[in-house]
Structure formats: structure tokens, C-alpha cells
N, C-alpha and C positions, 0 to 999 in steps of 0.2 A: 833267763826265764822265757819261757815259750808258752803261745797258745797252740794246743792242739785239736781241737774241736770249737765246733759251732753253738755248743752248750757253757761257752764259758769258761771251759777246765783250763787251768794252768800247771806245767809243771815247773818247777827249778831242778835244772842240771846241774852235773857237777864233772869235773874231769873223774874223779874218781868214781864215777859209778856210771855206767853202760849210758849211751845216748840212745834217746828212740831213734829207730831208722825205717825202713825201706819192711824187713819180716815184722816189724812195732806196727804199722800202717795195716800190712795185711791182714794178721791177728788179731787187730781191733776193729776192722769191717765186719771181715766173717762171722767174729760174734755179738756184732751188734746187730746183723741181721737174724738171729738165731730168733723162736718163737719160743717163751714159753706160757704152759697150761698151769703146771704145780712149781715152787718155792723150787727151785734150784740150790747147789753148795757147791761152790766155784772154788778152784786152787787155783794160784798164778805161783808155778816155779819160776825162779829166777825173775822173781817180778821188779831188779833193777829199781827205776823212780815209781815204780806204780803204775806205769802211763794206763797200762790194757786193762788194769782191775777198774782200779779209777772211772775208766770211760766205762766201761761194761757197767757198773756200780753205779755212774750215774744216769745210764738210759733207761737199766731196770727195775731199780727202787728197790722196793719190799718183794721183790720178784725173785730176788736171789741173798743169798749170805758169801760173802765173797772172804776169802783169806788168799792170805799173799806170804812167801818165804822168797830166802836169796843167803846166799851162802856169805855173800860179803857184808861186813858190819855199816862199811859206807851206803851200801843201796837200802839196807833197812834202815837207817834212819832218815834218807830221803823219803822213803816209800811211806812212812811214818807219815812225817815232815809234808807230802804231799796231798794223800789223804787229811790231814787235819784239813790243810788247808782248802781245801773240796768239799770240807763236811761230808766225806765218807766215814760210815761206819763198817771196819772190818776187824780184822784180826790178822796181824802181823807179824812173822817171829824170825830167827834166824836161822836154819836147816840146810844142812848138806841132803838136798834132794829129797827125801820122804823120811829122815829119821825123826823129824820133830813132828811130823804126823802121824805116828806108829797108833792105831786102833783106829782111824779115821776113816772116814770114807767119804765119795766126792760123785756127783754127778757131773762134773764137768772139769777136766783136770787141763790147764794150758801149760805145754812144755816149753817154757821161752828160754832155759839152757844154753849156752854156749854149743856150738855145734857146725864149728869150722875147723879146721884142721890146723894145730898146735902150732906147726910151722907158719905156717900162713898170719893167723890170728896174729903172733907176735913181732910181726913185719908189717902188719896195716894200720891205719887211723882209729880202729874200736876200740882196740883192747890198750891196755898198759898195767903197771904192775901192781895197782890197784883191783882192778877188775878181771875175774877170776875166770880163765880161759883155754884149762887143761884138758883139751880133748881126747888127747893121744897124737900121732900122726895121723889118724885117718882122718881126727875130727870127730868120730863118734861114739865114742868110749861113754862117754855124759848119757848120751841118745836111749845108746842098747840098753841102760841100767834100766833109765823110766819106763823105756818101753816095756821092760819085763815085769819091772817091781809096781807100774800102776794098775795093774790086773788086778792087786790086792789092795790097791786103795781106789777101786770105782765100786760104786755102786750098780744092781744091776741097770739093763743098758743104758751104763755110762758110757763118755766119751773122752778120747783121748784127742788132743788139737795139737801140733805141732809142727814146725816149718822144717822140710829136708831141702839144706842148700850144697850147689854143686862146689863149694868149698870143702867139700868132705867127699868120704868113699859115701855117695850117696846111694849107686847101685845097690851097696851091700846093706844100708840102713833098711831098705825099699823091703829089699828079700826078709830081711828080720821082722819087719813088722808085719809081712803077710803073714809070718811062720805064728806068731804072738794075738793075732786081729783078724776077725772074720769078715771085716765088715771095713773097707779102706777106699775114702771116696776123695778124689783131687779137687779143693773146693779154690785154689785160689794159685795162679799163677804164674809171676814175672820174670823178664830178664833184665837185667840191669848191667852197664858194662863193668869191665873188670877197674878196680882203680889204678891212677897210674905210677903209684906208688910199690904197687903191686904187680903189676906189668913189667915195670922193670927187673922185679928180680926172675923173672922165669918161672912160674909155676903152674907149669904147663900138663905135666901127669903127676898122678902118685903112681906107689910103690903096686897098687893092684890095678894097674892099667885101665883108671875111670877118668876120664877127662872131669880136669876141677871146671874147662869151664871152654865155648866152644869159638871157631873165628867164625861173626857172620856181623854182615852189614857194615863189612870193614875193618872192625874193630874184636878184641877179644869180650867173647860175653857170657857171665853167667847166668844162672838163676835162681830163683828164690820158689819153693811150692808149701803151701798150706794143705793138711790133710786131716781128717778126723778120722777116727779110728774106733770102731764099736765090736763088740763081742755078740 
């Protein structure tokens, strides 16, 4: 059990469902600082324990209607499980991606998707064979679908929010989502080093010649970027 906020929230983890980290952090600043004027309708894919709905749900009240999906049986019944325990009211379900919101529409869709690269992912501390981490090689097989398919579930100017890490072809993500988004602004920025878990086995390029991550201040390091995305 963890506290992660200053309001009190608690989440309980579990091995079998995604821990918050380092893009959970960034994702729940940026949109806690967000303003709104009219009632919001918030999607958290891959919303793991809750942690971002949760926090976002509890700074803006009756500000927003928030719903949450996650492909894995274990993360929704945490995220269930965590929400009660919050006294959040939302709506929870289990969906590969947007099929369980098919006629739906969102002002505010947060991509928290897996979105590292297949090999990687199943060589480091996040993932295991509970939590569900098929990227592809590049890592962004997950990425390109949302990016494409949430155009039909935003409402107008909606927003897309999603973190591109250099664990993935992230050049090629970058390019996709100008091609897909008129409107693409870098709201949040870190490097973290690489683990050394992960250092050791050498994962030093992919197959499209994009550095997963780069040597500075000594050591190998990647990063982490937060981006919204409007039409």
C-alpha cells in the first residue's frame, strides 16, 4: 500500500498489475494542472490500479465524469478495488483498447498503454506475465492503434495525452502522430537512467536505427515525454 498524494489517496499494488512509476508521476501532474470551464468526460486506457483517474477524480469533483478500462482482469479489479476505496465514482470495465467504448465519445482520452518495446519490456522490473506488454519490437504497435482509432472517440477539440518513451521507435511514434494531430505540444519532460538490469543485456539500438536511449553524465539514459495532442 502506498500513499501517493497529498490529498490522502491510497493505492494497493499488486505484482500482478503495472506499478505506478516515473510516466504515472508525469501524467498525473500535467493533468492536475489542467483548467476546466464545462463538465469534462475523461478515459484512462490502461488505467492499471487507478492511480491517474483516481487522483485526477479526486482534485476535480463534479468537474469531470471519469471512466477507466485496462485489458488485464487483474488491473480492473484493483482499479475497482481502489476507486471504492477513494469514494470515487466512476465507471470501470475491461477493454482491449476502445472496443468496449464503441459509440463513445471523450474530451479527454489518457493513453497509459504499454509502449516499450516487446523485447525490452520482458527483460525489465515492470512487466511480468500477468501484465500485458505486447508492443511489437518497436514498442509501438499499442501507440499507432490509439493514435489513429481516438480521432473517433474525441469529441470536438478533444485531447489526446500520452507519454512517447525512448524505449520504443519513438522517432517513428513522433512522425505518426503529426501525420494523425494538428495540434502537438511537449508538456512534460524527463530523463531517467537506464536500469541496470537492463544495461546489462545491451540494448543499445533497434532494428530502425533510433537510439532506445542515450550515454550522458556517465551513465546510459533515457527518457520519458508527455504530450497532448488536439485536432
Amino acid at each position: 500500500m502506498t500513499a501517493l498524494s497529498k490529498k490522502k489517496i491510497i493505492i494497493k499494488i499488486s505484482n500482478k498489475v503495472f506499478k505506478p512509476n516515473l510516466t504515472t508521476k508525469m501524467l498525473t501532474l500535467y493533468l492536475s494542472k489542467l483548467k476546466f470551464t464545462k463538465k469534462k468526460k475523461i478515459l484512462d486506457l490502461g488505467c492499471g490500479t487507478g492511480v491517474i483517474g483516481i487522483h485526477v477524480k479526486k482534485k476535480f469533483k463534479k468537474k469531470i465524469n471519469l471512466y477507466m478500462s485496462d485489458l488485464s482482469t487483474h488491473a480492473v479489479r484493483s482499479a475497482i478495488n481502489n476507486a471504492k476505496s477513494n469514494n470515487i465514482e466512476c465507471k470501470i470495465k475491461k477493454s482491449n483498447l476502445f472496443v468496449g467504448w464503441v459509440g463513445q465519445k471523450f474530451d479527454i482520452i489518457i493513453n497509459d498503454v504499454s509502449a516499450i518495446s516487446y523485447e525490452i519490456a520482458k527483460n525489465s522490473q515492470w512487466y511480468n506475465k500477468y501484465i500485458p506488454h505486447n508492443c511489437g519490437e518497436s514498442g509501438i504497435e499499442l501507440t499507432k492503434k490509439i493514435i489513429f482509432e481516438s480521432k473517433k472517440y474525441l469529441n470536438r477539440n478533444g485531447m489526446l495525452i500520452l507519454p512517447i518513451i525512448s524505449l520504443s521507435r519513438h522517432k517513428t511514434i513522433e512522425k505518426f502522430l503529426n501525420k494523425n494531430f494538428k495540434k502537438i505540444n511537449l508538456v512534460d519532460f524527463k530523463e531517467w537512467p537506464l536500469p541496470e538490469k537492463l544495461d546489462k543485456k545491451k540494448f543499445y539500438l533497434n532494428k530502425k536505427n533510433e537510439n532506445f536511449f542515450s550515454f550522458k553524465y556517465g551513465i546510459n539514459v533515457c527518457f520519458t515525454k508527455i504530450i497532448s495532442a488536439k485536432n
